[in-house]
Each structure stands twice: as C-alpha cells, then as structure tokens.
C-alpha positions in Angstrom: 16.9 1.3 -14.9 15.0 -1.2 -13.3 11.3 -1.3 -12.3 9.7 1.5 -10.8 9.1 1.2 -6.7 5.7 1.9 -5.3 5.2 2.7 -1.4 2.2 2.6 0.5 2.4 4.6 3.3 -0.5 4.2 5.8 -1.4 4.9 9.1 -0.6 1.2 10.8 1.9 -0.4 7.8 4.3 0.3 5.4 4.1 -1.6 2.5 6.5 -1.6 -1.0 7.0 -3.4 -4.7 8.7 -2.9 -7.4 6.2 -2.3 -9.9 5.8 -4.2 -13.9 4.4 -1.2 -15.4 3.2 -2.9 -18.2 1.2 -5.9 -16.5 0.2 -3.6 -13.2 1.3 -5.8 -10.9 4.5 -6.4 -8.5 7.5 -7.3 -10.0 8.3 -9.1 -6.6 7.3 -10.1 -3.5 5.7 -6.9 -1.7 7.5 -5.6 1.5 6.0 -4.2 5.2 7.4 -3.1 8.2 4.8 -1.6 10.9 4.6 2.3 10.9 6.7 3.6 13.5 4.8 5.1 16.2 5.1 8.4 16.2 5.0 8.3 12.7 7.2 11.7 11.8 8.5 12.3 8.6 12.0 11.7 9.7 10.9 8.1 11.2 9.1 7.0 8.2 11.7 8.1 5.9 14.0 5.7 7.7 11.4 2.7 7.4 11.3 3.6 3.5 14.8 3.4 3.1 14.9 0.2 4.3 12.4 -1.5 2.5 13.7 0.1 -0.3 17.3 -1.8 -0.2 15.7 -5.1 0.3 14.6 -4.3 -3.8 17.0 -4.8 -6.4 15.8 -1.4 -8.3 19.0 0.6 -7.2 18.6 3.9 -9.3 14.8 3.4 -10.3 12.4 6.4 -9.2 9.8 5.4 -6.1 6.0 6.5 -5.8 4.5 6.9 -2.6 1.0 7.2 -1.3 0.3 9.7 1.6 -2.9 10.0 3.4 -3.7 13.9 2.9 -3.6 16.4 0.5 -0.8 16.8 -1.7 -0.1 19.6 -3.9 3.4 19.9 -5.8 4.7 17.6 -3.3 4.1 19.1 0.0 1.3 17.8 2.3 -1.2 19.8 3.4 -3.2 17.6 5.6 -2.2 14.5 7.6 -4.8 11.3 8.1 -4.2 8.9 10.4 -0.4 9.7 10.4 1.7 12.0 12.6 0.5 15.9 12.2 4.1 17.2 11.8 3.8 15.9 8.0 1.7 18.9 7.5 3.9 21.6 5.6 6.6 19.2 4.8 8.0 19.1 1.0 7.6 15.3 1.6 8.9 15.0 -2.7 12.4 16.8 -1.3 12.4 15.0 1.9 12.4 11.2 0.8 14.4 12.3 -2.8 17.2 13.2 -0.1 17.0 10.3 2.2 16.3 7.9 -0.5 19.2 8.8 -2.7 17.2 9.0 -5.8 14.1 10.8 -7.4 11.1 10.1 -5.4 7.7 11.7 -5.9 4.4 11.9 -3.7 0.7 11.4 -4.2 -2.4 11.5 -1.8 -3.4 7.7 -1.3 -6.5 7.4 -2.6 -5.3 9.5 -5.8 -3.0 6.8 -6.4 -5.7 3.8 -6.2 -7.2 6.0 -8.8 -4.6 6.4 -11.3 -4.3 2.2 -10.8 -8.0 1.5 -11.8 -7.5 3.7 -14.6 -4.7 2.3 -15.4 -5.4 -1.1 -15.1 -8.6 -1.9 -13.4 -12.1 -1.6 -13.5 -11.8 2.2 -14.4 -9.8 1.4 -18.0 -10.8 2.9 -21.0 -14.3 4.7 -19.8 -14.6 8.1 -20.9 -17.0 9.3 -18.5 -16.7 10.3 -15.5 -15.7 8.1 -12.9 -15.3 8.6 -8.8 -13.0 5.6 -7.4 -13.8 5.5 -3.0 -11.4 3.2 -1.0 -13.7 2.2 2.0 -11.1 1.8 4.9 -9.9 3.1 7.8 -12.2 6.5 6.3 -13.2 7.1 2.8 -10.8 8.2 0.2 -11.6 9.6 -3.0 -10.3 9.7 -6.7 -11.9 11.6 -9.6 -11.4 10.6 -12.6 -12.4 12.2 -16.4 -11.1 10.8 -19.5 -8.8 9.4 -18.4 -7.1 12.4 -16.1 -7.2 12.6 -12.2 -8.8 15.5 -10.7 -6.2 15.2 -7.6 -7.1 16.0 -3.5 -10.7 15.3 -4.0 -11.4 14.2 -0.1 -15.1 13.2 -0.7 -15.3 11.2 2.3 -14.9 14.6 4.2 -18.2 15.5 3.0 -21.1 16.8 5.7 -24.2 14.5 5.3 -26.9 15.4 7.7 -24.6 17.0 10.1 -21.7 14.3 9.8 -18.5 13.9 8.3 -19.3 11.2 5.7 -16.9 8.8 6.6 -17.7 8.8 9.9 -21.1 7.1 9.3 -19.8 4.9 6.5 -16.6 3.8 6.6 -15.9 0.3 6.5 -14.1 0.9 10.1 -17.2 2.3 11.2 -19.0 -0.6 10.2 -16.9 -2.9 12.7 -16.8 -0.6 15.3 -20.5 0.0 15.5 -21.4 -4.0 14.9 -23.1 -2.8 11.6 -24.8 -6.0 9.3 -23.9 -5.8 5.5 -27.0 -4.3 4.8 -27.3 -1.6 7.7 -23.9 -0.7 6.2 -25.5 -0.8 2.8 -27.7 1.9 3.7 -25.6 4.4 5.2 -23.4 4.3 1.8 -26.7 4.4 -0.3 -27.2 7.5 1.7 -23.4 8.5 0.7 -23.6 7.7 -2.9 -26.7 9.3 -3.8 -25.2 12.8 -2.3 -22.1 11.6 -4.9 -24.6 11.5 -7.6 -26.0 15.0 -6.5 -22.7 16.5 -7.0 -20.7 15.3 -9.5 -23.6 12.8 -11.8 -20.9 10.6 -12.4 -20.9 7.7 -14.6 -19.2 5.0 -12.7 -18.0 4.0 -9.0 -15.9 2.3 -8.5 -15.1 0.6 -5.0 -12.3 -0.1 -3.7 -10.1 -0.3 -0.2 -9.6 -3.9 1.4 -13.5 -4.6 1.8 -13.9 -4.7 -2.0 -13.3 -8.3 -1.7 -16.7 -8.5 -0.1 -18.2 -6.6 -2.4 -21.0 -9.7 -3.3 -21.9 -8.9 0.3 -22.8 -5.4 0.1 -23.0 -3.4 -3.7 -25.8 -5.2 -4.8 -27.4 -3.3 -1.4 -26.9 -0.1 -2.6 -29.6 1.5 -3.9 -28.8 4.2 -6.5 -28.9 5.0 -10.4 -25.1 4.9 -11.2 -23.8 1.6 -12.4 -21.5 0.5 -8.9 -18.3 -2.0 -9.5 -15.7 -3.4 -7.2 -11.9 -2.4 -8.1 -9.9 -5.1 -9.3 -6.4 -3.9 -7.9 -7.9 -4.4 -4.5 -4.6 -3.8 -1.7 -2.6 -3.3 -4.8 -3.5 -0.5 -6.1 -1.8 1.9 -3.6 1.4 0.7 -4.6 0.7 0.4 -8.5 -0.8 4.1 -8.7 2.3 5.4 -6.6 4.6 3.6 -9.1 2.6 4.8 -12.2 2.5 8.5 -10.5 5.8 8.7 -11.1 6.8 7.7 -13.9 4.2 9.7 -16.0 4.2 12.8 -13.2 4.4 15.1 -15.8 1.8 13.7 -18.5 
C-alpha cells in the first residue's frame, strides 16, 4: 500500500497529495481543480475521483477535510459549501465513489491533528487551541496530544456578533482593515478564548499565517501566540493522518 491521500475540500478549490506520513509533507506534487459550483456531494465526489487517479496510491485510504461538523462521518453543518451536504454519510459516499476506504474530518480538525502531529503544536502537553484565520475562523482543540473534535470557536457571540464575522482574515480585506485594527479585533477574540478554555498555547494558522510578523506580535493577551508551520498544508496532512490512525 502506497501513501496515504489527503483532500482538502473547500469552498472555492479542491486540493489533493499523497501524504509521507513520516516526514508530514506531500509525497508529490499537490493537485486542484476549482469546486464545482453548486458544490453537491454528488459533484464534488466526481472532482475527488479525478484528482485521485492522477496519484499513483491505487488501493491507499484517502482523508478529507470538510468545512462543518462531522460526527461518525456524516456532516451536520455545511460552510461555505452546498447545504445539501447536511445529513449526508459523506465517509459511505466517497468510500463508494472512490473505490476504496475513505474517511472524513471537519477542516479545521484536520489542521489540528497536523500541528500536533508535526508542527508547532508537537509534543506540548497542555492544552492547546489551533484557529485557521480564513475565509471564517476554524477551530481545533487540542489536550495531550488528543483532538477534542467540532469545536466551531469562530461561531462564538462576542458583543452581539458571530466572532468570525468581525475577525476573520476575509473580513479584514473586505472592510480595508490595517494589520493592527485587525490586531485588535482578534485581541478581543482571543482574550474571550482565554476566558473559556485558559489554554496554554495558540496556535495560528490558515493562509495569513505567513504574515504572522505583521500581526501576532499586535495581539495583546497572556497566552504565549505562535504561527503554524504546516501553513496551506496542513489540511491535506491532518486528512491523511485522520485516517490512518481514525481509530487511535
């Protein structure tokens, strides 16, 4: 059996690897195709059997990241993707299209698992919140090294609004927001974090990590705050890790 394959399934692309399990990094040249608009299960399941056959992998066992809640495989929720995913047994669905055995995991659960795993989350005992700053906020908890999965932290209220619509990194474009206006709304956001759950470590990820010398050092709480180091990566990575150790 060949290298696991991890799928990244969000709201604009569709992105795939196989996966070296043992570095944490893609075992070839990573795969997209657009997300098919409207993005149904049926659709999408096409597009991941495609970029699944461009891999060599023939019989390995694919990971994929959904954004919304997953429990035992079925999705419960549906962000930025096509509502009829809601209800779906999405593990039975692609394990039938794809030919082989194919498991699910919420998207920012996966980043997660590949900080843990790999990143800037390895080896801390504490506990440890992972956010992906995106398109909204997704959110991994993580405690000895286990996932607490379907967090949704970003759906928090803070004064009167859902907290990633004041601090996601989208929001930040949309609204012409400066690094350190930004800063402020996620101080805000953090600090209710730290209310919460008194966590040990963030850890930030989501494609604006890469800019994290613009931005961290402008938050102003008492946890110690770190960029990821998977950065785009680690959707694909966690998915691939997901399942292979599903049942640990």
């Amino acid at each position: 059996m060949g290298n696991p394959i991890g799928i990244d399934f969000g709201g604009s692309g569709i992105k795939a690897a196989p996966v070296d399990l043992v570095m944490g990094d893609f075992a070839a040249k990573r795969e997209k195709i657009k997300t098919p608009v409207p993005s149904t299960p049926e659709a999408v399941a096409e597009v991941m059997a495609e970029l699944v056959a461009r891999f060599d992998e023939t019989d390995s066992p694919v990971g994929v990241t959904v954004p919304g809640v997953i429990r035992h495989g079925e999705a419960f929720s549906a962000a930025n993707i096509d509502a009829s995913w809601i209800g779906v047994d999405v593990d039975a669905l692609l394990t039938e299209r794809l030919g082989r055995e194919v498991h699910v995991v919420n998207d920012a659960d996966a980043a997660g698992v590949a900080e843990l795993r790999y990143g800037a989350a390895k080896g801390h005992e504490g506990v440890v919140i992972v956010t992906t700053l995106g398109t909204g906020i997704g959110s991994a908890l993580l405690y000895r090294g286990l996932l607490v999965p379907n967090t949704e932290l970003g759906h928090l209220e803070i004064d009167g609004h859902d907290a990633e619509k004041r601090a996601a990194s989208s929001i930040k474009e949309l609204e012409g927001l400066s690094w350190k206006e930004w800063a402020e709304r996620l101080t805000v956001y953090y600090r209710t974090l730290e209310k919460l759950f008194s966590p040990d470590l963030f850890v930030v990820g989501g494609g604006v990590s890469k800019d994290s010398e613009h931005f961290l050092h402008l938050v102003d709480i008492a946890t110690e705050i770190i960029p990821a180091k998977l950065h785009n990566r680690a959707g694909i990575v966690g998915a691939a890790v997901f399942t292979t150790e599903k049942d640990d």
